[in-house]
HTML snippet that shows the backbone in 3Dmol.js (N, CA, C, O; Angstrom):
<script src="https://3Dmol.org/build/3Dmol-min.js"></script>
<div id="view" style="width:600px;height:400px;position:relative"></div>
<script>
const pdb = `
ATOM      1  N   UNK A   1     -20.209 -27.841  31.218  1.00  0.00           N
ATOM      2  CA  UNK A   1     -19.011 -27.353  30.572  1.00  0.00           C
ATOM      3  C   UNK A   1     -19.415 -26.484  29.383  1.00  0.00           C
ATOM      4  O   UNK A   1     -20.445 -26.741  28.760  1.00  0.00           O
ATOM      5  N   UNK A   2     -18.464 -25.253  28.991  1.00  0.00           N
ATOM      6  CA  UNK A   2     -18.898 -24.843  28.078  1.00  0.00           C
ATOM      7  C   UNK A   2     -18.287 -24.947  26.450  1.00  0.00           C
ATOM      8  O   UNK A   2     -17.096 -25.077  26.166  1.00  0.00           O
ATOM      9  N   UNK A   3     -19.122 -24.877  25.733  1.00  0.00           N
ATOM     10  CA  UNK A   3     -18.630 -25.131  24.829  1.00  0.00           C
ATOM     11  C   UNK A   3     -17.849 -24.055  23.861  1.00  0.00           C
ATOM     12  O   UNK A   3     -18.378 -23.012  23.476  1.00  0.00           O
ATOM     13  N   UNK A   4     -16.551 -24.450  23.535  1.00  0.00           N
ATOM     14  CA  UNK A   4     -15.694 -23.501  22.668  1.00  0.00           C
ATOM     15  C   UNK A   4     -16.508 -23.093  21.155  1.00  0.00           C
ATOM     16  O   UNK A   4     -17.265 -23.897  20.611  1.00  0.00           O
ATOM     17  N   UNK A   5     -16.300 -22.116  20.751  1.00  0.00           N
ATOM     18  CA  UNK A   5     -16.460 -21.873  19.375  1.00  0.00           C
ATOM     19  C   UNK A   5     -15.247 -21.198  18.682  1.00  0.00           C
ATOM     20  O   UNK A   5     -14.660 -20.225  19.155  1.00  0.00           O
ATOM     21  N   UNK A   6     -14.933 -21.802  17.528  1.00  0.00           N
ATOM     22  CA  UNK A   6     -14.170 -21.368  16.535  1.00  0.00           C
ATOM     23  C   UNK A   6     -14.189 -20.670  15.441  1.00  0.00           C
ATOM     24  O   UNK A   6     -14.925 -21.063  14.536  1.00  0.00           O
ATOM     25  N   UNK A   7     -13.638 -19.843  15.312  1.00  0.00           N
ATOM     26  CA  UNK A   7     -13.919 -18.620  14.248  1.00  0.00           C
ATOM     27  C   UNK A   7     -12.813 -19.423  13.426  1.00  0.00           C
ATOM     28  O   UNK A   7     -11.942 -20.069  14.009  1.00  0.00           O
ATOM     29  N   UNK A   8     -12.911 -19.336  11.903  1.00  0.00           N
ATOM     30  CA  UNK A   8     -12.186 -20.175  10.953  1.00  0.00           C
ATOM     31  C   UNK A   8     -11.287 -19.524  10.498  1.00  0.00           C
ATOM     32  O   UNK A   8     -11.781 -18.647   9.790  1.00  0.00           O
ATOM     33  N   UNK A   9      -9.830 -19.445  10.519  1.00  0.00           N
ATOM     34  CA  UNK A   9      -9.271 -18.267   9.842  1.00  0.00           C
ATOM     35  C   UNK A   9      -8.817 -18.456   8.546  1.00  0.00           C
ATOM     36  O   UNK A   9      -8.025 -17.671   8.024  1.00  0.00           O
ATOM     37  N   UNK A  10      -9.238 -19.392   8.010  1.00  0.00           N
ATOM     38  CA  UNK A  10      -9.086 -19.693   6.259  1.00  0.00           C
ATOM     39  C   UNK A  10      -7.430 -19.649   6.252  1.00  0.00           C
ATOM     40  O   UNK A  10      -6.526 -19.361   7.037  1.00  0.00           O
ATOM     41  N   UNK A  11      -7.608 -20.180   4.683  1.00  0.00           N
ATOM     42  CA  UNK A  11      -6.180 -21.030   4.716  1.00  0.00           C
ATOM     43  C   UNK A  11      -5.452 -19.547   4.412  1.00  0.00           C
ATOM     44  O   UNK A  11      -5.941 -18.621   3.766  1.00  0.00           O
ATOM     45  N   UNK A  12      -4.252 -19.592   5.011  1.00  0.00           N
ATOM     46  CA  UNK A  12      -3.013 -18.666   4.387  1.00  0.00           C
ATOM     47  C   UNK A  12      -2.917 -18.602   3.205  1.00  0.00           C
ATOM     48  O   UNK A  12      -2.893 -17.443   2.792  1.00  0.00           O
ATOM     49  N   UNK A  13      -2.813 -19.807   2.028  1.00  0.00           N
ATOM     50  CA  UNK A  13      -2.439 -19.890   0.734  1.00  0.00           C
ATOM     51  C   UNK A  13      -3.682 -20.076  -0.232  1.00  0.00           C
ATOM     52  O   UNK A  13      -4.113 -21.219  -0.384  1.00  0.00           O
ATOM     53  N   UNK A  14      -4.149 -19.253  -0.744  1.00  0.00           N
ATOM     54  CA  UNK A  14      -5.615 -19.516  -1.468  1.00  0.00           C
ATOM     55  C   UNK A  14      -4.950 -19.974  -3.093  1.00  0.00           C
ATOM     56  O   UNK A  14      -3.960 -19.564  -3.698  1.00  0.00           O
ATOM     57  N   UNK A  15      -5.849 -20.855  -3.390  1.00  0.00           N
ATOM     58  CA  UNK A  15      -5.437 -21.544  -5.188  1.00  0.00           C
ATOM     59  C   UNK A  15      -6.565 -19.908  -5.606  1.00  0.00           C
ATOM     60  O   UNK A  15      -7.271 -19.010  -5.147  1.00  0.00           O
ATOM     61  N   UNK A  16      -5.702 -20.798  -7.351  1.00  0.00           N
ATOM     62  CA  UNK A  16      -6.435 -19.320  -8.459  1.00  0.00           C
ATOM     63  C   UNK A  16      -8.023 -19.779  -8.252  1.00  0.00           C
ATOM     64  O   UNK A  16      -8.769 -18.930  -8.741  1.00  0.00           O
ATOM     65  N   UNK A  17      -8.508 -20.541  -7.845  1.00  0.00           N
ATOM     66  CA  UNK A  17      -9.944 -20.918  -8.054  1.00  0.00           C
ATOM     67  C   UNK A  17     -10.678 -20.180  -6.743  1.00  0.00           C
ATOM     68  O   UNK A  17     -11.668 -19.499  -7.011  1.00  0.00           O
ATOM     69  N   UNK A  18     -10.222 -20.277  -5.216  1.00  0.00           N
ATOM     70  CA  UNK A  18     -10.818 -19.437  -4.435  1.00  0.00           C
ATOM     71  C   UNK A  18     -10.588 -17.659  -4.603  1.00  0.00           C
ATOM     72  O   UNK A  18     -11.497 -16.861  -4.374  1.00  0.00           O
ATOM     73  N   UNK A  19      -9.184 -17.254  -5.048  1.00  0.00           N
ATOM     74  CA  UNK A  19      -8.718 -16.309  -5.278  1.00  0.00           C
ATOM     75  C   UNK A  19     -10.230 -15.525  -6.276  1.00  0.00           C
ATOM     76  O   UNK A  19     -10.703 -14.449  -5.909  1.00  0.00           O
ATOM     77  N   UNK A  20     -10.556 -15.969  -6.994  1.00  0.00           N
ATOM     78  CA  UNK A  20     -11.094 -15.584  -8.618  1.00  0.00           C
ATOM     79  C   UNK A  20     -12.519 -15.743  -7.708  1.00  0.00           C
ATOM     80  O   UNK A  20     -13.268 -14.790  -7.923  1.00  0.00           O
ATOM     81  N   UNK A  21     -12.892 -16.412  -7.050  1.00  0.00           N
ATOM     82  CA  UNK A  21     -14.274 -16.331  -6.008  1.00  0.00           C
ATOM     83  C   UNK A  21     -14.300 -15.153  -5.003  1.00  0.00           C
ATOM     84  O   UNK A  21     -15.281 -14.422  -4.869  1.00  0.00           O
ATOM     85  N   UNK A  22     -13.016 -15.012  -4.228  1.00  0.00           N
ATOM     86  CA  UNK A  22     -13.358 -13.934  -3.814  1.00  0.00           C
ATOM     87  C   UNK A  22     -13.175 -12.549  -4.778  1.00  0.00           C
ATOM     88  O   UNK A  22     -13.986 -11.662  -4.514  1.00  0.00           O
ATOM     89  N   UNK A  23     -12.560 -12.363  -5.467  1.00  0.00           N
ATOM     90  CA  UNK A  23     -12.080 -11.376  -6.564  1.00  0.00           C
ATOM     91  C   UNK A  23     -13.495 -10.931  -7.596  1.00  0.00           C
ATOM     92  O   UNK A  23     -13.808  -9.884  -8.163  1.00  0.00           O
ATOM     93  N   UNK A  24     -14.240 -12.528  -7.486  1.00  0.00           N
ATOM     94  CA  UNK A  24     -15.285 -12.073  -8.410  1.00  0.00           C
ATOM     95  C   UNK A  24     -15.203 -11.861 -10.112  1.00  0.00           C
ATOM     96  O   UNK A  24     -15.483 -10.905 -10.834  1.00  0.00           O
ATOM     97  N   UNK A  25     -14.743 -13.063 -10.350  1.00  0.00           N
ATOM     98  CA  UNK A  25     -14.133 -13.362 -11.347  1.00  0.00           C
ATOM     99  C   UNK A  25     -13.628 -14.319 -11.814  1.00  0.00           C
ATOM    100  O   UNK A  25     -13.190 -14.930 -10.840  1.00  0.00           O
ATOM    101  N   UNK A  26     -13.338 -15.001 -12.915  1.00  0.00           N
ATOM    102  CA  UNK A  26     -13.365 -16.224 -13.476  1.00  0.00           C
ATOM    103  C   UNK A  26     -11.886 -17.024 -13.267  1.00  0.00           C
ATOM    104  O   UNK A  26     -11.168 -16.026 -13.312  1.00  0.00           O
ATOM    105  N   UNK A  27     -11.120 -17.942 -13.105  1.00  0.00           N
ATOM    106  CA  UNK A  27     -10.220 -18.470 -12.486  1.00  0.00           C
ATOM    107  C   UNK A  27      -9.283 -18.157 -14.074  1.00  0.00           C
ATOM    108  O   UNK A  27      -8.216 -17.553 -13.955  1.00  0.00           O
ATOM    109  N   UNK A  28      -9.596 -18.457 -15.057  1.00  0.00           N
ATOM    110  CA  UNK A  28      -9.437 -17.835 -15.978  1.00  0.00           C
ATOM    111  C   UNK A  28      -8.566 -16.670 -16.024  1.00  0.00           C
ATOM    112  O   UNK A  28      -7.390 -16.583 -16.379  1.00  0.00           O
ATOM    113  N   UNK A  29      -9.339 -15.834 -15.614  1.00  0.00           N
ATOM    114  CA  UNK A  29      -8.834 -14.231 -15.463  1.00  0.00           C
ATOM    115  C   UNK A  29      -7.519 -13.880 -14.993  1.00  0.00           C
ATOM    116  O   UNK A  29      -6.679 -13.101 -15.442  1.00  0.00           O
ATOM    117  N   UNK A  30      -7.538 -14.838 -13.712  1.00  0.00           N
ATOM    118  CA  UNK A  30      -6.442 -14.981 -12.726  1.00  0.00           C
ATOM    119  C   UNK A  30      -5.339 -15.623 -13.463  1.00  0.00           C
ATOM    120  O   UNK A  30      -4.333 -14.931 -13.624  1.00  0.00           O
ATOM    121  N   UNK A  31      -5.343 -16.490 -13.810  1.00  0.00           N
ATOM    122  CA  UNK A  31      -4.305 -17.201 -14.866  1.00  0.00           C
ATOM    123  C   UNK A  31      -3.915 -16.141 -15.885  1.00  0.00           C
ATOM    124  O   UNK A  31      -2.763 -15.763 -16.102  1.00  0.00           O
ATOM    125  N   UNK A  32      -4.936 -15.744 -16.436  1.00  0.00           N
ATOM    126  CA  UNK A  32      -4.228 -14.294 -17.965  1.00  0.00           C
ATOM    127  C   UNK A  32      -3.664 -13.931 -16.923  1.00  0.00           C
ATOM    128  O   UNK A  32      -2.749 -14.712 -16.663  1.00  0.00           O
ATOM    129  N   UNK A  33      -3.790 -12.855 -15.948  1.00  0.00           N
ATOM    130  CA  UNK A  33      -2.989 -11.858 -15.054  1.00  0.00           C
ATOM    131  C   UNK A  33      -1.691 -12.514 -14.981  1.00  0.00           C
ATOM    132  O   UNK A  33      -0.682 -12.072 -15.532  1.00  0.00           O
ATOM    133  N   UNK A  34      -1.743 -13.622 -14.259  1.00  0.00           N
ATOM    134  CA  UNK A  34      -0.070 -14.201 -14.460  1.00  0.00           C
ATOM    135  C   UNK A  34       0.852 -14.567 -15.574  1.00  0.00           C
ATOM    136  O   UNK A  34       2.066 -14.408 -15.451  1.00  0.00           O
ATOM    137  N   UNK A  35       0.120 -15.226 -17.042  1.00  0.00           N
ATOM    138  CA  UNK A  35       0.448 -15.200 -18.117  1.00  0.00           C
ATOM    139  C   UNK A  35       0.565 -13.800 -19.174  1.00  0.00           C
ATOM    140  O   UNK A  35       1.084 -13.708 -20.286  1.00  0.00           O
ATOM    141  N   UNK A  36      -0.150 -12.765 -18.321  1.00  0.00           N
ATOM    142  CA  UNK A  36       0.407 -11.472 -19.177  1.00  0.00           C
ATOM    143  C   UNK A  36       1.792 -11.203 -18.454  1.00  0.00           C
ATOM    144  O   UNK A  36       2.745 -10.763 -19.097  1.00  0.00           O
ATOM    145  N   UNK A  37       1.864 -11.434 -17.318  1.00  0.00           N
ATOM    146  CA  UNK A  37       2.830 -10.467 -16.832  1.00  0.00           C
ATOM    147  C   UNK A  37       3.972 -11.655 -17.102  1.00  0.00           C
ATOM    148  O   UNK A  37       5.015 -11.099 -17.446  1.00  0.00           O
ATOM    149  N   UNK A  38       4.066 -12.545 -17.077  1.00  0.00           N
ATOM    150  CA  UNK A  38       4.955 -13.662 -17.600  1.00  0.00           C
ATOM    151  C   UNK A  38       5.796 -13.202 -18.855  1.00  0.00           C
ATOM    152  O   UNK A  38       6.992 -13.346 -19.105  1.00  0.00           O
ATOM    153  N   UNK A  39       4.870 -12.658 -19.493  1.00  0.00           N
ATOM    154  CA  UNK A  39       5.048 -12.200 -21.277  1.00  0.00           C
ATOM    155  C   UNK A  39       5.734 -10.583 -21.315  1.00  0.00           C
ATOM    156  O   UNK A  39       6.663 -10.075 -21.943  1.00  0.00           O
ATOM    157  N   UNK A  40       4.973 -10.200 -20.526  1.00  0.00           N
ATOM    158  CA  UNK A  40       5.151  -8.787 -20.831  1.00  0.00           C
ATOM    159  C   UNK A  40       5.518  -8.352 -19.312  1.00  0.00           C
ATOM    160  O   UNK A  40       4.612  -7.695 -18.798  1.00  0.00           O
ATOM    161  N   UNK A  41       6.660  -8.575 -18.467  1.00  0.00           N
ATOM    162  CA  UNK A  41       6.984  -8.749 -16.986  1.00  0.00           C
ATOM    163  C   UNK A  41       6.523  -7.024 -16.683  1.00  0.00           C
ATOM    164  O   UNK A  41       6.680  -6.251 -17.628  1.00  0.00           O
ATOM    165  N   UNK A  42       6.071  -6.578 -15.616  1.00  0.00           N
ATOM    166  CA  UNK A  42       5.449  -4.820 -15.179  1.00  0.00           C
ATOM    167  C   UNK A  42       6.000  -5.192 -13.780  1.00  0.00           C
ATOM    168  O   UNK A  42       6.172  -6.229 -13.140  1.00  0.00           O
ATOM    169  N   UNK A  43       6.217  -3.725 -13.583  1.00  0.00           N
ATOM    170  CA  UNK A  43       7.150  -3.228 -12.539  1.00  0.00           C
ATOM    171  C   UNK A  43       6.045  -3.836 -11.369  1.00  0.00           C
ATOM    172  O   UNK A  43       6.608  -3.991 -10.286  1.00  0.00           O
ATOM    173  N   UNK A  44       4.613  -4.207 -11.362  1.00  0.00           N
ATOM    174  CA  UNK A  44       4.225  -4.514  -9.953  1.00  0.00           C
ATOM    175  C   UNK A  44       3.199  -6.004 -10.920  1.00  0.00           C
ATOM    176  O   UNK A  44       2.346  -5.909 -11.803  1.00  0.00           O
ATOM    177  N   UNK A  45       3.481  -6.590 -10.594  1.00  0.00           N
ATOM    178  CA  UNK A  45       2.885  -8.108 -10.764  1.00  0.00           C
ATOM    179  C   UNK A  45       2.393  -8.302  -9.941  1.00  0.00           C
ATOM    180  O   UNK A  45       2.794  -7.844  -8.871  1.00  0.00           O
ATOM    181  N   UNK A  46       0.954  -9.304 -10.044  1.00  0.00           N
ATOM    182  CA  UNK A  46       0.275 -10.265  -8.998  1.00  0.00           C
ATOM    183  C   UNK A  46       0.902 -11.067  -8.640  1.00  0.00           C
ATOM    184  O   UNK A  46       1.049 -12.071  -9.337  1.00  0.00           O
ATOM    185  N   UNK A  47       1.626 -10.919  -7.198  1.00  0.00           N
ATOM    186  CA  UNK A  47       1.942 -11.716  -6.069  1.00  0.00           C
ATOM    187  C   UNK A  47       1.780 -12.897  -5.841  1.00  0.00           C
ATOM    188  O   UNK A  47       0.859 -13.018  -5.034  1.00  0.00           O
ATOM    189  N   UNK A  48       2.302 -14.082  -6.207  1.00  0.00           N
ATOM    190  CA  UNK A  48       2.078 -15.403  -6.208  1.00  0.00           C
ATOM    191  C   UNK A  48       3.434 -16.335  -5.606  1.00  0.00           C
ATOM    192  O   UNK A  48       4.529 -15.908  -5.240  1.00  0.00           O
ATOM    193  N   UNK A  49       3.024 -17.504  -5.642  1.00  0.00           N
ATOM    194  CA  UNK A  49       3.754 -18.474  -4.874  1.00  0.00           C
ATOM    195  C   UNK A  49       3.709 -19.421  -6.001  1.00  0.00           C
ATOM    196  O   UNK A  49       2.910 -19.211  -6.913  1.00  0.00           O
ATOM    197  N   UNK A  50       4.522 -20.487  -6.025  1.00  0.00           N
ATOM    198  CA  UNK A  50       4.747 -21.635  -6.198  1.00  0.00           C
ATOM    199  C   UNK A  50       5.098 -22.741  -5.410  1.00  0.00           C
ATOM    200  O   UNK A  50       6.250 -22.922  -5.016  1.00  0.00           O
ATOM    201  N   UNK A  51       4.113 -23.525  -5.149  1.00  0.00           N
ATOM    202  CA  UNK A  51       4.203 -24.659  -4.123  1.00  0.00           C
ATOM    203  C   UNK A  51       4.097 -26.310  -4.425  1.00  0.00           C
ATOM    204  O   UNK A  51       3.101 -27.025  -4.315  1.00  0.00           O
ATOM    205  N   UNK A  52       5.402 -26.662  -4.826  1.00  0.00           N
ATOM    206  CA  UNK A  52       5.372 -28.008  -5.341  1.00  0.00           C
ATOM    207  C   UNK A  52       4.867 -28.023  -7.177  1.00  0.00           C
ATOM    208  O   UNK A  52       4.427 -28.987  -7.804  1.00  0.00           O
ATOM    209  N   UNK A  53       5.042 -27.061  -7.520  1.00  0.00           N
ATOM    210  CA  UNK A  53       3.976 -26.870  -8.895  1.00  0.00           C
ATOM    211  C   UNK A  53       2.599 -26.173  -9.276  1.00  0.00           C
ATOM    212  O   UNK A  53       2.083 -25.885 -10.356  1.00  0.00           O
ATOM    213  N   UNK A  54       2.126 -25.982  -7.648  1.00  0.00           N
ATOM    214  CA  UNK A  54       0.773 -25.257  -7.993  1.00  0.00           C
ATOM    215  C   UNK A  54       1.019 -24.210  -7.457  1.00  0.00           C
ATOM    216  O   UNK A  54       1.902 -23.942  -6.642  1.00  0.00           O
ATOM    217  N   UNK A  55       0.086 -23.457  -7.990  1.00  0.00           N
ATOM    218  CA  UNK A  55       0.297 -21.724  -8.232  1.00  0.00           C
ATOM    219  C   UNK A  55      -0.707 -21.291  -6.669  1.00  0.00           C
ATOM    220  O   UNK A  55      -1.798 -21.838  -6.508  1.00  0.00           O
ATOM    221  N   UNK A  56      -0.101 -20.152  -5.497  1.00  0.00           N
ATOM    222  CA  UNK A  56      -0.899 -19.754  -4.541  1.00  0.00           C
ATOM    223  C   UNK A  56      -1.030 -17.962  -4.141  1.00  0.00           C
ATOM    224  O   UNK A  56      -0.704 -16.897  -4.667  1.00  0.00           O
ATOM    225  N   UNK A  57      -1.218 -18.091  -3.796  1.00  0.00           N
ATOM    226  CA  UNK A  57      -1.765 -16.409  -3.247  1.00  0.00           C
ATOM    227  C   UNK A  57      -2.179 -16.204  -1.758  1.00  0.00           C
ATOM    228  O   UNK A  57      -3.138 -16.627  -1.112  1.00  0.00           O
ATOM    229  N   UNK A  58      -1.167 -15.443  -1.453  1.00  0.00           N
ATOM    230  CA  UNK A  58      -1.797 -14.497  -0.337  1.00  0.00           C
ATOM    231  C   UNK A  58      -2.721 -14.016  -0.236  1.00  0.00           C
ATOM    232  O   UNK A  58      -2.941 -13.506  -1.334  1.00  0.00           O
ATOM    233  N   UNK A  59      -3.668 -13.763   0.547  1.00  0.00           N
ATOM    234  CA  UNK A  59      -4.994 -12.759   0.399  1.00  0.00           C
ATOM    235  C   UNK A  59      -4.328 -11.310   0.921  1.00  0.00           C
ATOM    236  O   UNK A  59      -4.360 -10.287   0.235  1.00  0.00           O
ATOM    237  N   UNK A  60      -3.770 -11.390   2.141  1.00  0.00           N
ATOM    238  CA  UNK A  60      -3.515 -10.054   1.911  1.00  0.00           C
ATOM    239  C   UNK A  60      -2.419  -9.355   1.120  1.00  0.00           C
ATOM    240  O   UNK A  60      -2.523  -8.134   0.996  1.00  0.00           O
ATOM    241  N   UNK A  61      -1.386  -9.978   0.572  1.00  0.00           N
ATOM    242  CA  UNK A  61      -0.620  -9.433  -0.514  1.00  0.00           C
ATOM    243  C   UNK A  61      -1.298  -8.935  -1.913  1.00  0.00           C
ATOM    244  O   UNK A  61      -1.116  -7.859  -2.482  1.00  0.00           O
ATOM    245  N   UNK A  62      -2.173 -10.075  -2.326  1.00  0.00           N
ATOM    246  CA  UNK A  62      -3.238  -9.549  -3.610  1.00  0.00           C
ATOM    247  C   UNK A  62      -3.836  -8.191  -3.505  1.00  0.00           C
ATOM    248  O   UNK A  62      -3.618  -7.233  -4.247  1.00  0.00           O
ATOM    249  N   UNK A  63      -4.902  -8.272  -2.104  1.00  0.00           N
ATOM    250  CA  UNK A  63      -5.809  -7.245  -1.547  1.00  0.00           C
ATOM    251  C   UNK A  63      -4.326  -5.844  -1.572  1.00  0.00           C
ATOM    252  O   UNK A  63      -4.774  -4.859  -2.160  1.00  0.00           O
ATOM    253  N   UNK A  64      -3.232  -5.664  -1.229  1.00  0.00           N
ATOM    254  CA  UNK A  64      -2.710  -4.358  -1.245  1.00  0.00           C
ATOM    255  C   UNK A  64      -2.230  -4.718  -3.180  1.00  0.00           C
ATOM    256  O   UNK A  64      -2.081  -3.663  -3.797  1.00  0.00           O
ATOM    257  N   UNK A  65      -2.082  -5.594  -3.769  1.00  0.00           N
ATOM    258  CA  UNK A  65      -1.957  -5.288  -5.220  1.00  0.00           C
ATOM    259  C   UNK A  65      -3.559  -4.676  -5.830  1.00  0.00           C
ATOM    260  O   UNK A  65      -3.436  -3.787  -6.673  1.00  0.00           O
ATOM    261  N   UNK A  66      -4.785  -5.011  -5.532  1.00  0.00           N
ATOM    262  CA  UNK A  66      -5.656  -4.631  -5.948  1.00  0.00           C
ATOM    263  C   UNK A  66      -6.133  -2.986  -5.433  1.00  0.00           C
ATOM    264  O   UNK A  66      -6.844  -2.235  -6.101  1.00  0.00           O
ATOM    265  N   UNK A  67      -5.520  -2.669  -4.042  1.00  0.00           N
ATOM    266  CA  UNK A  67      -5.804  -1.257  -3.829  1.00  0.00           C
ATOM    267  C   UNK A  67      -4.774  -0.614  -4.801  1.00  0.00           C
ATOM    268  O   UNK A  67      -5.184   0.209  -5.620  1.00  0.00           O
ATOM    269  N   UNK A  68      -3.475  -0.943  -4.755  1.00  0.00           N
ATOM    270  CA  UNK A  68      -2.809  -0.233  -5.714  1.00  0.00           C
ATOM    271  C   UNK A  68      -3.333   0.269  -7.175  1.00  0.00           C
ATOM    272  O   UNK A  68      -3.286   1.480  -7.394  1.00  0.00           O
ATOM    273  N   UNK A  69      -3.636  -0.266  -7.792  1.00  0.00           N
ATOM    274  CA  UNK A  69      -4.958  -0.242  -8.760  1.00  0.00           C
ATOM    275  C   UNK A  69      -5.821   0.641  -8.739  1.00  0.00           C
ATOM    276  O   UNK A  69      -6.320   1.020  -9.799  1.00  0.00           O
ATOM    277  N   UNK A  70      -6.291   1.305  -7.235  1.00  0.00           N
ATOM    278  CA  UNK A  70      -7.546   1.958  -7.319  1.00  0.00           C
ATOM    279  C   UNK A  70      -7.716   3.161  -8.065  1.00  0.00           C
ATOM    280  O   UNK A  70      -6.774   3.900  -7.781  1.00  0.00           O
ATOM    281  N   UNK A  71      -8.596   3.780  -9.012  1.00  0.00           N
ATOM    282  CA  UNK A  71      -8.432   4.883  -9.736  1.00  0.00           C
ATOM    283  C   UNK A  71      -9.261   5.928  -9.059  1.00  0.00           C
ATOM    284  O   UNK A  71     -10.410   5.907  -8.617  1.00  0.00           O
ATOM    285  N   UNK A  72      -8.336   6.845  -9.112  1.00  0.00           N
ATOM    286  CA  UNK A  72      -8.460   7.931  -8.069  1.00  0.00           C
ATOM    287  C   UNK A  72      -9.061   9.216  -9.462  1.00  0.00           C
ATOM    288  O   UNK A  72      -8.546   9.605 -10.510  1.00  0.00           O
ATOM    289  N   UNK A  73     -10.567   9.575  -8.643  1.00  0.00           N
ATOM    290  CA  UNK A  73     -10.754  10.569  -9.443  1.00  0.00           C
ATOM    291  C   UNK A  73     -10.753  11.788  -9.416  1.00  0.00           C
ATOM    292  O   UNK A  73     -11.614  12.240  -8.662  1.00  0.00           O
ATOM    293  N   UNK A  74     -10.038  12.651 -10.013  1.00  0.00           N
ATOM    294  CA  UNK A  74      -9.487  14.027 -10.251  1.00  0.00           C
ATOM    295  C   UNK A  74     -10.886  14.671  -9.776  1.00  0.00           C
ATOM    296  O   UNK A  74     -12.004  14.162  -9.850  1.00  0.00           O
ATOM    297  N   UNK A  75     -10.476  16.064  -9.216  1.00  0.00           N
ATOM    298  CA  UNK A  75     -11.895  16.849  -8.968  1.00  0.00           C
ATOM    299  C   UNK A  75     -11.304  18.090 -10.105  1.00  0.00           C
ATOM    300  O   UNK A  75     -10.666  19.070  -9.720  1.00  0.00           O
ATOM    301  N   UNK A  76     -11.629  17.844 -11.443  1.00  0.00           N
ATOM    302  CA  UNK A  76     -11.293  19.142 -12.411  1.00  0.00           C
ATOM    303  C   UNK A  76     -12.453  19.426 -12.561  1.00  0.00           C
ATOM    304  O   UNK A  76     -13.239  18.862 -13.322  1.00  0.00           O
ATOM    305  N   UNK A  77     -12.762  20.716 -11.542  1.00  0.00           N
ATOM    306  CA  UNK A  77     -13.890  21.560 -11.983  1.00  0.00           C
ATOM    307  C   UNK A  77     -15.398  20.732 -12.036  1.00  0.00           C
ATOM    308  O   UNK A  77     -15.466  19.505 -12.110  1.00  0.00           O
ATOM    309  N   UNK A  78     -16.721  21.741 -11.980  1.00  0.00           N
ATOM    310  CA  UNK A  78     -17.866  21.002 -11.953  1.00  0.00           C
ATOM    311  C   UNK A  78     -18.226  21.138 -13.216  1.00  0.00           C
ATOM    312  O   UNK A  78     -18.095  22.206 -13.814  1.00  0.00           O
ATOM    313  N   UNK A  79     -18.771  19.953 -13.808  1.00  0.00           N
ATOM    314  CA  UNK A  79     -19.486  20.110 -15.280  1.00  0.00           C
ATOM    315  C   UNK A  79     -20.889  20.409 -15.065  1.00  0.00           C
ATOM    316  O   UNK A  79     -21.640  20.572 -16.027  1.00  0.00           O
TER     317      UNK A  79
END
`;
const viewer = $3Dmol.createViewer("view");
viewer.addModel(pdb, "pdb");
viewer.setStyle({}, {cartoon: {color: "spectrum"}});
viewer.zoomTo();
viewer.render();
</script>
């Protein structure tokens, strides 16, 4: 018989602690991001959930908030 293998498709809802692992960055960080925008609310906020009290994330909702972000560099002329 043969044997199945499973490719893992990771959880749907990632906490600020895997989020900030894949992000590359301190869980910390992830928390300011939600506590700035808490304070000071911006027209595009990091995408989050609330589930029973703890705070979650999409991976791919984050991933299109982090391309949004990307800084696009001007071609003015060669120096």
């Amino acid at each position: 018989m043969d044997e199945m293998t499973f490719t893992p498709l990771g959880p749907e809802l990632l906490s600020t602690k895997k989020l900030a692992l894949i992000l590359d960055c301190s869980p910390k960080t992830v928390q300011d991001w939600l506590y700035k925008d808490r304070k000071n609310p911006s027209a595009d906020p990091l995408p989050y959930y609330r589930v029973q009290g703890l705070v979650r994330f999409k991976l791919r909702e984050v991933q299109a908030w982090v391309e949004r972000r990307r800084v696009r560099v001007s071609s003015v002329g060669n120096l």
